[in-house]
PyMOL CGO cylinders between C-alpha atoms (Angstrom):
from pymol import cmd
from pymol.cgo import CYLINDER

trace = [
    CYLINDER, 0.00, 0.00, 0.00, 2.56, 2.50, 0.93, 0.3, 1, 1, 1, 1, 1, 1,
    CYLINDER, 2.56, 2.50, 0.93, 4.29, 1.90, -2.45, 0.3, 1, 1, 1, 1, 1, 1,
    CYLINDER, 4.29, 1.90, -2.45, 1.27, 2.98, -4.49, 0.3, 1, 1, 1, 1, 1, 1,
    CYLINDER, 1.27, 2.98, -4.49, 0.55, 6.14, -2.20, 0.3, 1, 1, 1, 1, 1, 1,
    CYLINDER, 0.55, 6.14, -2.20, 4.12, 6.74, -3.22, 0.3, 1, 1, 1, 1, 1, 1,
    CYLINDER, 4.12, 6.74, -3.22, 2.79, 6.19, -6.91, 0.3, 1, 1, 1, 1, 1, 1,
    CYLINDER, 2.79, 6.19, -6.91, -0.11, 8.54, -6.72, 0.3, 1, 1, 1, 1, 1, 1,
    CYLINDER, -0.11, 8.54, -6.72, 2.24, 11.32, -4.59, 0.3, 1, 1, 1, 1, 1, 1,
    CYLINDER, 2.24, 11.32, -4.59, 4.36, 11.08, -7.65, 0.3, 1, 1, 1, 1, 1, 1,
    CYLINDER, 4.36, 11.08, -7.65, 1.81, 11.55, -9.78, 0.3, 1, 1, 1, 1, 1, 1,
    CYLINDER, 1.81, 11.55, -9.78, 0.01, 14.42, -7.74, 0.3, 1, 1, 1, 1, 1, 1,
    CYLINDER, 0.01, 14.42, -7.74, 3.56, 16.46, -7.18, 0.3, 1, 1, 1, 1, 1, 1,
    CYLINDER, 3.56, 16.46, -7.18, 4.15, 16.56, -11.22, 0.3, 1, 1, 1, 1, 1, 1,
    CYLINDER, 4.15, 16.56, -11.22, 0.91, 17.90, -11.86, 0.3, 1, 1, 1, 1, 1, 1,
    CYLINDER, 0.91, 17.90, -11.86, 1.91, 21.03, -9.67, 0.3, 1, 1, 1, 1, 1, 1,
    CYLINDER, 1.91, 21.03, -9.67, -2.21, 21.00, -8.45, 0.3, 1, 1, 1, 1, 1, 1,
    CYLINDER, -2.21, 21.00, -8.45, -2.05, 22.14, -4.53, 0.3, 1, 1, 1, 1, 1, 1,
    CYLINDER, -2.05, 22.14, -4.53, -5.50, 21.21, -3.91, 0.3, 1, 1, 1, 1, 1, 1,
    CYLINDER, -5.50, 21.21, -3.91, -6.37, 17.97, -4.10, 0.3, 1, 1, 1, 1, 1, 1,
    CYLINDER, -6.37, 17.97, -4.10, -9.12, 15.26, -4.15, 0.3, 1, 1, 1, 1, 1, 1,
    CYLINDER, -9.12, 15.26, -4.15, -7.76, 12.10, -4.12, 0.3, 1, 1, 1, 1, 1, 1,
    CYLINDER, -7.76, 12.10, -4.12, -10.76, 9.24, -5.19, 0.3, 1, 1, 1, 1, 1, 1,
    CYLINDER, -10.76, 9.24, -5.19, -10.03, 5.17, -4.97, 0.3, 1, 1, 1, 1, 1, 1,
    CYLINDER, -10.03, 5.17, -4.97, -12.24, 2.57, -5.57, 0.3, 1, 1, 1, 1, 1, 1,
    CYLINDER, -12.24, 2.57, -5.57, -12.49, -0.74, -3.46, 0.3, 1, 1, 1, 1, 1, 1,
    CYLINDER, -12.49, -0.74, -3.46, -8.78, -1.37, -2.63, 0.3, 1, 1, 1, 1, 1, 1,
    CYLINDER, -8.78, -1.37, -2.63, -7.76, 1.70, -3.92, 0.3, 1, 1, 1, 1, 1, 1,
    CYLINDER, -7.76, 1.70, -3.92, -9.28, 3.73, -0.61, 0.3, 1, 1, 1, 1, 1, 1,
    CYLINDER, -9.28, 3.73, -0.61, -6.34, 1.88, 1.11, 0.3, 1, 1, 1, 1, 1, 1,
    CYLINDER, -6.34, 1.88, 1.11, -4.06, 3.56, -1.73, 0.3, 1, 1, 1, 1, 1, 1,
    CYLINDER, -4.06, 3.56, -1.73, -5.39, 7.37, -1.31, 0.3, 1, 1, 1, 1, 1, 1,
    CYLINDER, -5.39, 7.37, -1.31, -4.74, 6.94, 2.89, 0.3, 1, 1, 1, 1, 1, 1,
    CYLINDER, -4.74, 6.94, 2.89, -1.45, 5.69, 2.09, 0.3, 1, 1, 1, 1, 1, 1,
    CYLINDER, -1.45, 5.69, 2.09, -0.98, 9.32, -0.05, 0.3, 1, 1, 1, 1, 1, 1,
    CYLINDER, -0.98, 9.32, -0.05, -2.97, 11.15, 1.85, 0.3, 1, 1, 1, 1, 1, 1,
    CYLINDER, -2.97, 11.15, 1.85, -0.03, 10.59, 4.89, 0.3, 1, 1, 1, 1, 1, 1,
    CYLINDER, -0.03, 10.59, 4.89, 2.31, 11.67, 2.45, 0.3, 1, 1, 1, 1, 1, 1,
    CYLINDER, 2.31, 11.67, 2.45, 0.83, 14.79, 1.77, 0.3, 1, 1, 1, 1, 1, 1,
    CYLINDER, 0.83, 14.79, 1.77, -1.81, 16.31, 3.81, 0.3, 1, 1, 1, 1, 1, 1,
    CYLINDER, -1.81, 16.31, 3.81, -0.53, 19.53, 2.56, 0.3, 1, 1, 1, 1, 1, 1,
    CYLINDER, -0.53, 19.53, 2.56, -1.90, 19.24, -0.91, 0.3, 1, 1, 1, 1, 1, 1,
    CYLINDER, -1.90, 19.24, -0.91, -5.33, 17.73, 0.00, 0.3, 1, 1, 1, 1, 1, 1,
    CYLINDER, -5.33, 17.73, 0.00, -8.97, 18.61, -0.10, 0.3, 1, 1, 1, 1, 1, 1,
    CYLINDER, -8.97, 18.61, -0.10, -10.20, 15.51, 0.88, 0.3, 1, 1, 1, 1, 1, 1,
    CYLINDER, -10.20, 15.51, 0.88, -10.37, 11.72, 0.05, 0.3, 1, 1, 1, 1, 1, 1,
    CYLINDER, -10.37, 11.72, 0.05, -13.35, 10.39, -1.81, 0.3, 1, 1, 1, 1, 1, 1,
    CYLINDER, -13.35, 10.39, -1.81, -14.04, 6.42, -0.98, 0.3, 1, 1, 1, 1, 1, 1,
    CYLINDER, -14.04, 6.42, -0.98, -15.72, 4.15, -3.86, 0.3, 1, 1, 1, 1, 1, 1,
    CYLINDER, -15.72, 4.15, -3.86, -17.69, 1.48, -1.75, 0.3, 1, 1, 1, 1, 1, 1,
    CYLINDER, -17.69, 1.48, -1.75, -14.97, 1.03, 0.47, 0.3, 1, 1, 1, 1, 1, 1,
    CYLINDER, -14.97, 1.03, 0.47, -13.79, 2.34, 3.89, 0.3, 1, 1, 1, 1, 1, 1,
    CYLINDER, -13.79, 2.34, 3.89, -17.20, 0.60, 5.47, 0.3, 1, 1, 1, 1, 1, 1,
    CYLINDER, -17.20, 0.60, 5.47, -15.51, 0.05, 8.85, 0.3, 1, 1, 1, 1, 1, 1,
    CYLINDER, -15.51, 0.05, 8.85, -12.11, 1.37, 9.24, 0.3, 1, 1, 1, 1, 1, 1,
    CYLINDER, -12.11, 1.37, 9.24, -12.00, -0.56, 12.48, 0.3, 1, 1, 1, 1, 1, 1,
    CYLINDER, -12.00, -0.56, 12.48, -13.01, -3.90, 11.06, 0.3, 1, 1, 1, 1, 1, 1,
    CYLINDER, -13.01, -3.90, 11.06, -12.35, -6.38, 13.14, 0.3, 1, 1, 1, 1, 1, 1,
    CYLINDER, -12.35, -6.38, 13.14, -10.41, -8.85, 10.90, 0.3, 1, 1, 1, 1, 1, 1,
    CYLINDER, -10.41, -8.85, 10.90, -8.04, -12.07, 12.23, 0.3, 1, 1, 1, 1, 1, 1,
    CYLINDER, -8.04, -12.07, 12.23, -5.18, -13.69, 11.16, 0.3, 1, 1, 1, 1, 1, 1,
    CYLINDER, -5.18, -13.69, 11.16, -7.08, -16.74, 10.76, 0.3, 1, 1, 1, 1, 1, 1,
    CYLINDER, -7.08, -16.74, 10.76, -9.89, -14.82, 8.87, 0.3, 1, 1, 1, 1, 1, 1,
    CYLINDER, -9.89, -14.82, 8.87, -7.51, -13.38, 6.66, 0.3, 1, 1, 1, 1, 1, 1,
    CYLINDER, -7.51, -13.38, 6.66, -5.91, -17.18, 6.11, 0.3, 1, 1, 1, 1, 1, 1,
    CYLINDER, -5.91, -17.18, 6.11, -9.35, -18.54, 5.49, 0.3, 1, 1, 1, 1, 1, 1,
    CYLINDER, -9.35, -18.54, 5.49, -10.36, -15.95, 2.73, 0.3, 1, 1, 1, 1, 1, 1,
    CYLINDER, -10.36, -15.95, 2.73, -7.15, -15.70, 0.92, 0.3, 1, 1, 1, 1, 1, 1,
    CYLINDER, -7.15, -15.70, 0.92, -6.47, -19.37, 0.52, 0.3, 1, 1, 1, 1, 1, 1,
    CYLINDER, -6.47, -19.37, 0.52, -9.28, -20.51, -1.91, 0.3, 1, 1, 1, 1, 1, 1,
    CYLINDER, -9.28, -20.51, -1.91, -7.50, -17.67, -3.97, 0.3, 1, 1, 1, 1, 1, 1,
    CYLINDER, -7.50, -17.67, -3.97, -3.76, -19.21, -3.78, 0.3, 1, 1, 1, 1, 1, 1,
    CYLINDER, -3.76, -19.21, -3.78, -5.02, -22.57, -4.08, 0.3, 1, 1, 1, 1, 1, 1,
    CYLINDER, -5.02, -22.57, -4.08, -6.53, -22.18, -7.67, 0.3, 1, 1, 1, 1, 1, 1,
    CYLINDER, -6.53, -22.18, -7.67, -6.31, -17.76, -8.58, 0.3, 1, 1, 1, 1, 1, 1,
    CYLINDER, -6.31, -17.76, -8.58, -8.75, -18.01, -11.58, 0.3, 1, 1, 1, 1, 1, 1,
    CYLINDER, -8.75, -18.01, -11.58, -11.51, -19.90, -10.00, 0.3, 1, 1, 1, 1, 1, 1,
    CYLINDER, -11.51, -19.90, -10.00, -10.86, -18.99, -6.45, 0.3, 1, 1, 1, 1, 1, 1,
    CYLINDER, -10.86, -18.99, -6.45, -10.36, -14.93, -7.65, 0.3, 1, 1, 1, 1, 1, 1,
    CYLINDER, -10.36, -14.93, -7.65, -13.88, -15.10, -9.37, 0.3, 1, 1, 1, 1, 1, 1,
    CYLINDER, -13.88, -15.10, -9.37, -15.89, -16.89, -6.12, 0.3, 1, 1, 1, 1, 1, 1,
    CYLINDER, -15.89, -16.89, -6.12, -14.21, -13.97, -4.36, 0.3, 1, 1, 1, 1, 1, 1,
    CYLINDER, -14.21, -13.97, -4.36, -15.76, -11.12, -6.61, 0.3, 1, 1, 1, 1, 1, 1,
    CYLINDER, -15.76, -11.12, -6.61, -18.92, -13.39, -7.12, 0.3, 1, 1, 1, 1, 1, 1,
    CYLINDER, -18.92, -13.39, -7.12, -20.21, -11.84, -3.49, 0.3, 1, 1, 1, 1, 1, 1,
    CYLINDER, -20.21, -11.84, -3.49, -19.65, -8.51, -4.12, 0.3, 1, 1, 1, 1, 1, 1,
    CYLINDER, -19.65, -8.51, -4.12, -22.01, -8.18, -7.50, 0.3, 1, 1, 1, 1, 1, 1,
    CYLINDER, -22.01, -8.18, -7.50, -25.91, -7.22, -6.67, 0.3, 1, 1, 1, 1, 1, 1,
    CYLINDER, -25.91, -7.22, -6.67, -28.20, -10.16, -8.43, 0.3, 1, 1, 1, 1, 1, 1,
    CYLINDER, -28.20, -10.16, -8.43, -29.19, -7.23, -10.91, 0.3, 1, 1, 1, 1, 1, 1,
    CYLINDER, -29.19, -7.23, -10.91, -25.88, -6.21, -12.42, 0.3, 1, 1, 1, 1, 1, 1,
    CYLINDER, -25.88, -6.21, -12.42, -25.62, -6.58, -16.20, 0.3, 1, 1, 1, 1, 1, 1,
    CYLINDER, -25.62, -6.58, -16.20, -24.12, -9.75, -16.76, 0.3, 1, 1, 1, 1, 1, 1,
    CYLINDER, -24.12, -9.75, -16.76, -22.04, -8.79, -19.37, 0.3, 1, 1, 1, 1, 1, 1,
    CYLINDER, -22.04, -8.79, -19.37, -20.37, -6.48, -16.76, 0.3, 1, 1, 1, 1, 1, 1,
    CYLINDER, -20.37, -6.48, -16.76, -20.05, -9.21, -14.58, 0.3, 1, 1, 1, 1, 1, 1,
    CYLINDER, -20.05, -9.21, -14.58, -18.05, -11.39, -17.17, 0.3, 1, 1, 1, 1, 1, 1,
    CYLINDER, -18.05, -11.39, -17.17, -15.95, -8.18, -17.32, 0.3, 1, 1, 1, 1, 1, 1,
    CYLINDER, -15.95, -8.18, -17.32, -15.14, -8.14, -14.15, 0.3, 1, 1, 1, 1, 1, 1,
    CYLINDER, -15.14, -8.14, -14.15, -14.56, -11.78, -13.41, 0.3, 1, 1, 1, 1, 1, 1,
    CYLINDER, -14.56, -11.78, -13.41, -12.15, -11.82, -16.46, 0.3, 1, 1, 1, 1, 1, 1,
    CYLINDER, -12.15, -11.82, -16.46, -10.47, -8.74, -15.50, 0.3, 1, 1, 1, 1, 1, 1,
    CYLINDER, -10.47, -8.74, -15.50, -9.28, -9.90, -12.22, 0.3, 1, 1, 1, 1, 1, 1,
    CYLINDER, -9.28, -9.90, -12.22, -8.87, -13.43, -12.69, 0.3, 1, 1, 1, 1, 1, 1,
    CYLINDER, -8.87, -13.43, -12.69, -6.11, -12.33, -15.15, 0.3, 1, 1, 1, 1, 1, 1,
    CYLINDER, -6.11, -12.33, -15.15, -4.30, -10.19, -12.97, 0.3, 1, 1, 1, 1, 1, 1,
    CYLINDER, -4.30, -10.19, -12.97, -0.63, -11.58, -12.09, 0.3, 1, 1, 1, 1, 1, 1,
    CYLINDER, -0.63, -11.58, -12.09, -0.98, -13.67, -9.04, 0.3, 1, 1, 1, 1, 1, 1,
    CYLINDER, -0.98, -13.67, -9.04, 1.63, -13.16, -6.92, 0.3, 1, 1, 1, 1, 1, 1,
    CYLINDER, 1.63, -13.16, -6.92, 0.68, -9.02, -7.26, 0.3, 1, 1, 1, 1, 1, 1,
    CYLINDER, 0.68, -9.02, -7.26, -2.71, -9.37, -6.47, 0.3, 1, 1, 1, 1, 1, 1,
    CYLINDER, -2.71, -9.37, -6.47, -2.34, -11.66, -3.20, 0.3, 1, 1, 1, 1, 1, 1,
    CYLINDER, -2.34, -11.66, -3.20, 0.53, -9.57, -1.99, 0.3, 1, 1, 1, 1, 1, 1,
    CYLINDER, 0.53, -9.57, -1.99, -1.41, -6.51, -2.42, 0.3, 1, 1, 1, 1, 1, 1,
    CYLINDER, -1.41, -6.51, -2.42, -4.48, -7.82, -1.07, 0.3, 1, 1, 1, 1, 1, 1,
    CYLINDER, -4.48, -7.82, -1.07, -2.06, -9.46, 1.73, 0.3, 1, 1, 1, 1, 1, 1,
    CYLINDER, -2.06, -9.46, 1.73, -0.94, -5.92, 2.58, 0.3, 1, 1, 1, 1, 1, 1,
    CYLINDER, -0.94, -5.92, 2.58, -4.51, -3.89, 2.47, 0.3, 1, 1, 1, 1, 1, 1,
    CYLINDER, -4.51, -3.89, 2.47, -6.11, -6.76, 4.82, 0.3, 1, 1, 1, 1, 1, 1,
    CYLINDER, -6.11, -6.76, 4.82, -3.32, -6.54, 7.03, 0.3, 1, 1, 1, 1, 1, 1,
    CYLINDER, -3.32, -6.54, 7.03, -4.04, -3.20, 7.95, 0.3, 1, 1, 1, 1, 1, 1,
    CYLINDER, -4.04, -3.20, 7.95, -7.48, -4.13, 9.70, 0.3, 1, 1, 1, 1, 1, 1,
    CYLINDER, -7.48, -4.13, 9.70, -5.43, -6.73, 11.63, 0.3, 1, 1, 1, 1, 1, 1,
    CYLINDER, -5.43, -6.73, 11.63, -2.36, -4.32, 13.12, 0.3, 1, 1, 1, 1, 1, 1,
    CYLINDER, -2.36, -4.32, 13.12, -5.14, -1.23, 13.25, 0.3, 1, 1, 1, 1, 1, 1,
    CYLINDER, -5.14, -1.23, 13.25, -3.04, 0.79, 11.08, 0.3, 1, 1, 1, 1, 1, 1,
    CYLINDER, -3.04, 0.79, 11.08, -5.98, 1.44, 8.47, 0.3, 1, 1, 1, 1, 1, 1,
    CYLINDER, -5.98, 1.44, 8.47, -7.44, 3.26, 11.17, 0.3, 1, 1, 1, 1, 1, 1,
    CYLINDER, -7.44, 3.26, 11.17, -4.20, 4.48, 12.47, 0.3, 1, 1, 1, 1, 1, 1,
    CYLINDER, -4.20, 4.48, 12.47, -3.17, 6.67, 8.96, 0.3, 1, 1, 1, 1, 1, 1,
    CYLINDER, -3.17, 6.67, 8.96, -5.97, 8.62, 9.65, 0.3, 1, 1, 1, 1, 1, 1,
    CYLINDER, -5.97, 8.62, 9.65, -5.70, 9.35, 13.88, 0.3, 1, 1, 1, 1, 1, 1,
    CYLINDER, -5.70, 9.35, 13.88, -2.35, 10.90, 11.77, 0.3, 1, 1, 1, 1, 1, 1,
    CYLINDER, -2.35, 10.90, 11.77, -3.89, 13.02, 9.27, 0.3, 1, 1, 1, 1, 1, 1,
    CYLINDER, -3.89, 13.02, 9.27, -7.94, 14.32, 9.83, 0.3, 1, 1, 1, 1, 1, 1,
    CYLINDER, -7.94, 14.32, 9.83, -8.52, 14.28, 6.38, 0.3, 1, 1, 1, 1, 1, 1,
    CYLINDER, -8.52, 14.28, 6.38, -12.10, 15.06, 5.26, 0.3, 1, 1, 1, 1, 1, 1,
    CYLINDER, -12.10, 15.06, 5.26, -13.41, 11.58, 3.77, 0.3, 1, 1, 1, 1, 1, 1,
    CYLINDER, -13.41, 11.58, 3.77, -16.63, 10.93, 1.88, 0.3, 1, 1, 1, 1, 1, 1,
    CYLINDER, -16.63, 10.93, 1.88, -17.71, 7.43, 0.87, 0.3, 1, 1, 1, 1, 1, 1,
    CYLINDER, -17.71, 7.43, 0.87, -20.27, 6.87, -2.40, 0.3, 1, 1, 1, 1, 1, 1,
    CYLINDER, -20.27, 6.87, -2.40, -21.20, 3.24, -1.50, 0.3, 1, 1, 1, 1, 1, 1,
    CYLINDER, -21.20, 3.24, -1.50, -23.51, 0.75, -2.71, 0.3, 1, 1, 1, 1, 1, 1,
    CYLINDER, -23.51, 0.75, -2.71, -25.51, -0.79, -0.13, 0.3, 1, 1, 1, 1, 1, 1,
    CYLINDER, -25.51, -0.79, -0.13, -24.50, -4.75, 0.28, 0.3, 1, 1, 1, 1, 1, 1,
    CYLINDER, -24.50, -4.75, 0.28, -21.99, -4.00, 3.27, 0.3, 1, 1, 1, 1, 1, 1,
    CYLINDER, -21.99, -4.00, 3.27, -23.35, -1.75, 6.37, 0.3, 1, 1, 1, 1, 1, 1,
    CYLINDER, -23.35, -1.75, 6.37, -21.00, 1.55, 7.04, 0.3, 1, 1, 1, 1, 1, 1,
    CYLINDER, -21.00, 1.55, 7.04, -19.78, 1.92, 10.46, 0.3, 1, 1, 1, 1, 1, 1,
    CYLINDER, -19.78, 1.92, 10.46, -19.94, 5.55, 10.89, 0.3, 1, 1, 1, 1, 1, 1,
    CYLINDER, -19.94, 5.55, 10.89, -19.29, 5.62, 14.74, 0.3, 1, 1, 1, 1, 1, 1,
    CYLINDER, -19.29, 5.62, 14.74, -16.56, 3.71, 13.63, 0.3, 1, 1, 1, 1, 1, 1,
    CYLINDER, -16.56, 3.71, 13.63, -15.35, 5.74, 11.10, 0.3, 1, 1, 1, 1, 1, 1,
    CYLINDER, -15.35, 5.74, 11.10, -15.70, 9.25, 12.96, 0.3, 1, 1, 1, 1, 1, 1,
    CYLINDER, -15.70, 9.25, 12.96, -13.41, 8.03, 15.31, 0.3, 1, 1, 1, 1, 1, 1,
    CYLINDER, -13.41, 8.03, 15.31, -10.40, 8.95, 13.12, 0.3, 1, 1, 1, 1, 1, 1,
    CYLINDER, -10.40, 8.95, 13.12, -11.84, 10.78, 9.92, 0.3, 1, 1, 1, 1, 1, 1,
    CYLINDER, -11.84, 10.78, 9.92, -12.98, 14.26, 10.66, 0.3, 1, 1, 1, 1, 1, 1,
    CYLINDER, -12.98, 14.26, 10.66, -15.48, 14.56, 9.31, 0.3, 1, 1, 1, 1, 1, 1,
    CYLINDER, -15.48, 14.56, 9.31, -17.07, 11.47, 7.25, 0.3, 1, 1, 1, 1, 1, 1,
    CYLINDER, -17.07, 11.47, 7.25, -19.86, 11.01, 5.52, 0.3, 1, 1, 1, 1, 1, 1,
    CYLINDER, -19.86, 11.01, 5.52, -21.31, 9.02, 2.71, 0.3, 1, 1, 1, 1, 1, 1,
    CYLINDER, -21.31, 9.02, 2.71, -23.81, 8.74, 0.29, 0.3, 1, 1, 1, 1, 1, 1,
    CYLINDER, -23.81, 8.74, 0.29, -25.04, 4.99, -0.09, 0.3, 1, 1, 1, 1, 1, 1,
    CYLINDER, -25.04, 4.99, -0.09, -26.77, 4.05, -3.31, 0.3, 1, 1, 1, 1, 1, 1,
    CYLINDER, -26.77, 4.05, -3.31, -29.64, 1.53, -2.71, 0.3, 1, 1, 1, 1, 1, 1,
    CYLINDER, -29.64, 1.53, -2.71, -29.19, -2.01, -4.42, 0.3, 1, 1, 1, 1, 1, 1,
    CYLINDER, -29.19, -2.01, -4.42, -26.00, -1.06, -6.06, 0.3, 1, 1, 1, 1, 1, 1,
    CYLINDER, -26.00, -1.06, -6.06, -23.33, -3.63, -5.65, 0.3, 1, 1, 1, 1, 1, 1,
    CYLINDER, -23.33, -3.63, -5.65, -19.09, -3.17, -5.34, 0.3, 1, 1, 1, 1, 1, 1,
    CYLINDER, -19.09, -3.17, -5.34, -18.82, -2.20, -9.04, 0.3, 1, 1, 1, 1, 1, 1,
    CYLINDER, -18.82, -2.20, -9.04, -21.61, 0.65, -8.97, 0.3, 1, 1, 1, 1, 1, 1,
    CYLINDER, -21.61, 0.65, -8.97, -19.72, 3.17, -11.00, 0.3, 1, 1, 1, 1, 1, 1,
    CYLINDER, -19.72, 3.17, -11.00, -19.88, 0.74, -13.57, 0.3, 1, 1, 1, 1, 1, 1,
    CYLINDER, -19.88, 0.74, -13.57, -23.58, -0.72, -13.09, 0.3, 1, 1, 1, 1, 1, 1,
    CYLINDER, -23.58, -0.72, -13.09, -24.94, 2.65, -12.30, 0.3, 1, 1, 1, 1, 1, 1,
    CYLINDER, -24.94, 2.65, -12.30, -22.84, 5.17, -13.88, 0.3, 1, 1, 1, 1, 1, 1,
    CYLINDER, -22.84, 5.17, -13.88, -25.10, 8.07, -13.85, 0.3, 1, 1, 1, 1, 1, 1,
    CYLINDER, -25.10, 8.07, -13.85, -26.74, 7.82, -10.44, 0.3, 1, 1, 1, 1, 1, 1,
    CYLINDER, -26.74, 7.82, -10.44, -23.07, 7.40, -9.43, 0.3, 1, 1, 1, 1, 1, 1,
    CYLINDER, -23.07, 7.40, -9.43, -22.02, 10.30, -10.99, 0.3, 1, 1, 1, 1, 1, 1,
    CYLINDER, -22.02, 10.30, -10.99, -24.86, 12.51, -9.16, 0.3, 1, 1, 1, 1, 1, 1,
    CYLINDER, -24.86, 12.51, -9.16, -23.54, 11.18, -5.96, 0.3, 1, 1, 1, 1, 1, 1,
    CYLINDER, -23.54, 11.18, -5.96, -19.98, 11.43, -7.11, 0.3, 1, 1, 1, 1, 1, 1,
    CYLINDER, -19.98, 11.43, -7.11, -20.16, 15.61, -8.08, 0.3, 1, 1, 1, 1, 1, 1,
    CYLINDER, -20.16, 15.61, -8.08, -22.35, 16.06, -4.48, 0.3, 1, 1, 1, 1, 1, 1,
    CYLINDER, -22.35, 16.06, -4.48, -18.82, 14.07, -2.77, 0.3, 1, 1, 1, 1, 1, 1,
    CYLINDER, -18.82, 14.07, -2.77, -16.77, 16.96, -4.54, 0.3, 1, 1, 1, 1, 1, 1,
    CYLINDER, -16.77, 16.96, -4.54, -18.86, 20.22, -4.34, 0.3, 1, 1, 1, 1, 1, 1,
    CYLINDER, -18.86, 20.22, -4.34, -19.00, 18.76, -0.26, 0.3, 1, 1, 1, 1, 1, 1,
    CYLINDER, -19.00, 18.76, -0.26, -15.41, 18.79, 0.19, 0.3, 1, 1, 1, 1, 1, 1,
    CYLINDER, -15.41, 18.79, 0.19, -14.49, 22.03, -1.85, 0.3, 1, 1, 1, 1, 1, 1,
    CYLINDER, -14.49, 22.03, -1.85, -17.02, 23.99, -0.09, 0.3, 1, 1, 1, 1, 1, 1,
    CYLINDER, -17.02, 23.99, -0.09, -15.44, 22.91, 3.24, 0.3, 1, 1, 1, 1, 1, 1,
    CYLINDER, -15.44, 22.91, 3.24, -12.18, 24.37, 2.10, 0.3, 1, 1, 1, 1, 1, 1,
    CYLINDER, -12.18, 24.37, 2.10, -13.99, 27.34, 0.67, 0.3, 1, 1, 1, 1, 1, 1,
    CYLINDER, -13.99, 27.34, 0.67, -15.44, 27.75, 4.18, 0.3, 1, 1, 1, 1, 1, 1,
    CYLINDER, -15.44, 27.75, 4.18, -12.13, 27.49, 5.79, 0.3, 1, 1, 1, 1, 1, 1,
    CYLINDER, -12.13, 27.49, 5.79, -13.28, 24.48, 8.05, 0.3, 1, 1, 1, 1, 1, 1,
]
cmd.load_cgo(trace, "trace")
């Protein structure tokens, strides 16, 4: 994780911008924490897609062991049962195929150690930890098949909040593109009128 926030600093330094909204789908709200503690300076806020439910998920070792090793046994077939849960019974199946294609050709060995390294963070606490170091503004545009802890989630983002999208599954910007985008535009004209504010 901490080698793709250094990926997306890079990235957000040679654009020269000095105000920031950094948005990551699924894994990739694990990516804009790990930039966002590189450079609090240069941010807005963080914008979660379906992700950052629970920053204090309660997640084992053994949990972790149990989910990743259908995945190491057999990627392609194991990989695809994974996403299998996170698709609403309504998404377009030719999306679907998409997906399951998508990820079930990623390179193995990349996508276990990176899924290694985001899961890990519920485990050690530091996903909640990056932000008790930063308050970052976060808001979440989420479907609705996991709950959000928002207790949870105040904790360590000041503020949060999120917009949930009824029946829309993990890959809702996808599925649902333009109700997503609504949702999306109200997540940015939310955080740039905090900074216009001066909060």
């Amino acid at each position: 994780m901490s080698a793709f926030g250094e990926d997306v600093r890079a990235v957000t330094e040679a654009t020269g911008s000095r105000s920031v909204i950094l948005i990551g789908h699924s894994m990739g709200g694990s990516v804009i924490a790990e930039a966002a503690r590189l450079m609090p300076d240069r941010l807005l806020g963080l914008i979660g897609v379906d992700t950052l439910e629970n920053i204090e998920y309660p997640l084992t070792q053994e949990a972790l062991g149990n989910m990743i090793a259908p995945i190491e046994n057999d990627f392609q077939t194991g990989s695809r049962q994974f996403i299998a849960e996170m698709f609403s019974p309504s998404t377009d199946p030719q999306l679907r195929e998409w997906v399951f294609s998508d990820i079930s050709a990623a390179p193995p060995a990349v996508a276990l150690s990176a899924m290694n390294e985001m899961m890990s963070q519920y485990i050690t606490g530091e996903a909640a930890g990056i932000f008790d170091q930063n308050r970052i503004p976060v808001f979440s545009v989420n479907g609705d098949l996991w709950p959000i802890n928002y207790e949870a989630n105040r904790r360590h983002m000041v503020p949060y909040d999120a917009i949930v999208l009824k029946g829309a599954d993990h890959f809702l910007m996808m599925d649902r593109p333009e109700e997503f985008n609504r949702a999306l535009e109200q997540a940015i004209r939310a955080l740039s009128g905090r900074m216009q504010r001066g909060h």
